[in-house]
N, C-alpha and C positions, 0 to 999 in steps of 0.2 A: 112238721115240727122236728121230727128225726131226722130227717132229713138238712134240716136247717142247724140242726145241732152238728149234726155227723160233719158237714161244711166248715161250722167254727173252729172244730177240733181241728179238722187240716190246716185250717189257716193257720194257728196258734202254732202247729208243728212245725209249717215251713217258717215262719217268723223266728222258731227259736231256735233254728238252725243256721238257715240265712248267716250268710260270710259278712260278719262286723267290720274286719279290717280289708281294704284294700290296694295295693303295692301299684307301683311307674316307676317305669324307666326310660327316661326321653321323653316323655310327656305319654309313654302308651303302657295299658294294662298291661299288669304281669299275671299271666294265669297259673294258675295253682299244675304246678310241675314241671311248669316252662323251663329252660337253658338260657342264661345271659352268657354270652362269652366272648371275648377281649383279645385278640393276636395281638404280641408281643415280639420285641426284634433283639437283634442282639445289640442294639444301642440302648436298651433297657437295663442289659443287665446290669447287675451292684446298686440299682437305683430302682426309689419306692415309686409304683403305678397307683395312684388314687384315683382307680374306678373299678366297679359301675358305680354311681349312687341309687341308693333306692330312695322315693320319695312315698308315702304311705298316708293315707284319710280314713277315718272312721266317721262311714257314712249309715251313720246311726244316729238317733235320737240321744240311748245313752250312751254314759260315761264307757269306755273302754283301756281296760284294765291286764294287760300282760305282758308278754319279754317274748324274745327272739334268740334265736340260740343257733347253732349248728347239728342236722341228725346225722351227718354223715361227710367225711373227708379223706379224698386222696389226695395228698402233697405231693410231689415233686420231688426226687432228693435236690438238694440245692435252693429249694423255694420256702417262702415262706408265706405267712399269712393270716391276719387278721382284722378284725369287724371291730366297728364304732359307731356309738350313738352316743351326739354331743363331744362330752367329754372323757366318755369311757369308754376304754378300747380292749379287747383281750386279745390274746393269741391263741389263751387255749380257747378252740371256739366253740367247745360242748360246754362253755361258760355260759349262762345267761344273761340277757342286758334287760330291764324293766322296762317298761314302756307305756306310759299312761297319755291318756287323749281325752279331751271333754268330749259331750256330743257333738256330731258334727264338724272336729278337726281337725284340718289336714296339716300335713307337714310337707311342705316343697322344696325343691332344690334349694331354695334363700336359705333354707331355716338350718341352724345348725343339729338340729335332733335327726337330719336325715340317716340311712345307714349307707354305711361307706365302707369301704374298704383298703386296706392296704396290703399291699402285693409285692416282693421283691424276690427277683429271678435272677440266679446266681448260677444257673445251667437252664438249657434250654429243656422243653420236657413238655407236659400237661398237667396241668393242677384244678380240681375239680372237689367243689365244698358245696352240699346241701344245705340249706338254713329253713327253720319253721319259725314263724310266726306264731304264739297260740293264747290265743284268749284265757286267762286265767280261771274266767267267770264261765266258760263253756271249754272244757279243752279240747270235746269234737272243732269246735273251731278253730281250724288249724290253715294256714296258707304255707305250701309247701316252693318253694324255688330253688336252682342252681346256676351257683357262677363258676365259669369256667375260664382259665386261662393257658392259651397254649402259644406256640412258638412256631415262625414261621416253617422250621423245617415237619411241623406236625398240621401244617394246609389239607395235604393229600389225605392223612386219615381222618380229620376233622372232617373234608368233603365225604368221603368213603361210609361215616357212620352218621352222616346226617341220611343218607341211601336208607335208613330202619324206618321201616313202617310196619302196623300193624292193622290188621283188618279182620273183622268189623271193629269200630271201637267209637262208640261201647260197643262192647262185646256182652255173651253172655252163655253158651256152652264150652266157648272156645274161641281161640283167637288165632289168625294166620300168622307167623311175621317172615319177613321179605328182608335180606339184606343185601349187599354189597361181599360176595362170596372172597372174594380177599381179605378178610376180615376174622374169616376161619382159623385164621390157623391160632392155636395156644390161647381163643378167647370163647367168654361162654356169656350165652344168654340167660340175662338174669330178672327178674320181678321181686319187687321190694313192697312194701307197703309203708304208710303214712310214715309209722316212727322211724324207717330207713332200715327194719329187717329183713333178709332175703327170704320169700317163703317161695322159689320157683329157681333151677339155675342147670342149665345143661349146655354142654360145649358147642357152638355154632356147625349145624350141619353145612357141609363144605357145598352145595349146590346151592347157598342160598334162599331157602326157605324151610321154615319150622312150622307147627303145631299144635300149639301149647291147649292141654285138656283144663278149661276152667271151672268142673262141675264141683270141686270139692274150694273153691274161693266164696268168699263170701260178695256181695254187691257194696261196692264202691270204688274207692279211685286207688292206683296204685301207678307205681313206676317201671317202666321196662326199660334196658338197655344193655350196651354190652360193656361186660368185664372182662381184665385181662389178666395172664396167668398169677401178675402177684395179688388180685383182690382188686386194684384199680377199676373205680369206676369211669369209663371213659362217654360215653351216652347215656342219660336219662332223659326218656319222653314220657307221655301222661297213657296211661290207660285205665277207661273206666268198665266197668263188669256191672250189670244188671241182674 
């Protein structure tokens, strides 16, 4: 019977954590820390780029009740940028937009609730904006994503920092990371957590690989990547800690 009790309690736990909201792009999941990102040419510039669309379901029984916002943005000088749902659009993007779903409804590309964005590049550069999604009714539940938009002549480093990996991950005393040693110079490796604080940030060891001690982190998901010497964040990937 303790036993059977003990049992119900876990299930109740994982149910009422269990991620309500879930995001597409193209028709495929978007996981919680992913990178969408968009090359742009110079026949863009002065003129607005309407993508990516997100399309999002709440595959849940009930009602789902929250907004979507931005926790974090490096612009571009020259760029600009902001987020839409429906018919409301902001620019500041630490603006929140509401976002209500019965049970069980999705929103797809047809639909005009989808999130979109618009984009206009007036210099070439890289522009990179975090958005969370969060359940007002639970605000652990959070889906974290970022879109990125860079310029042809930013291919080579765009390839260069997709080279970060981290290992083991999940992780849980500690985590390797591996990068692309040209990458070194004037940038630092950094770990943020869910609201887009930095709790982790040291300058890329020039031999390409690092050490990061995770014993004073807590267990969960965060982000690593690297920044560059003005604050710019230029890569976010997902890492989880146990």
């Amino acid at each position: 019977m303790k036993r059977l009790f003990t049992l119900i309690l876990i299930f109740l736990s994982l149910a009422a954590s269990a991620q309500q909201l879930h995001l597409y792009y193209q028709g495929e999941a978007v996981g919680n820390g992913d990178t969408i990102r968009y090359a742009y040419t110079s026949d863009d510039f002065g003129r607005d780029i309407l993508r990516p669309v997100i399309a999002y379901a709440n595959e849940s029984s009930e009602s789902y009740h929250g907004h979507v916002q931005a926790i974090s943005q490096d612009i571009a000088d020259g760029h600009s940028l902001q987020f839409c749902i429906f018919e409301t659009c902001v620019s500041d993007l630490s603006t929140p937009i509401a976002i209500s779903l019965a049970a069980n409804e999705s929103v797809d590309v047809s639909d005009a609730r989808v999130l979109h964005f618009t984009f206009t590049p007036n210099a070439s550069g890289v522009t990179t904006a975090g958005f969370a999604f969060t359940n007002d009714s639970v605000p652990s539940d959070q889906m974290v994503f970022y879109v990125q938009y860079y310029s042809p002549t930013g291919i080579d480093v765009v390839s260069s920092l997709e080279s970060i990996r981290a290992y083991p991950n999940p992780a849980t005393s500690g985590v390797n990371v591996e990068f692309d040693a040209s990458l070194a110079r004037d940038n630092n490796l950094v770990i943020k957590n869910l609201t887009g604080a930095t709790i982790y940030s040291q300058p890329l060891s020039e031999n390409g690989k690092m050490y990061v001690d995770l014993t004073s982190f807590r267990n969960g998901v965060y982000f690593y990547g690297v920044e560059d010497k003005s604050g710019k964040m230029l890569l976010t990937k997902k890492l989880v800690v146990k």
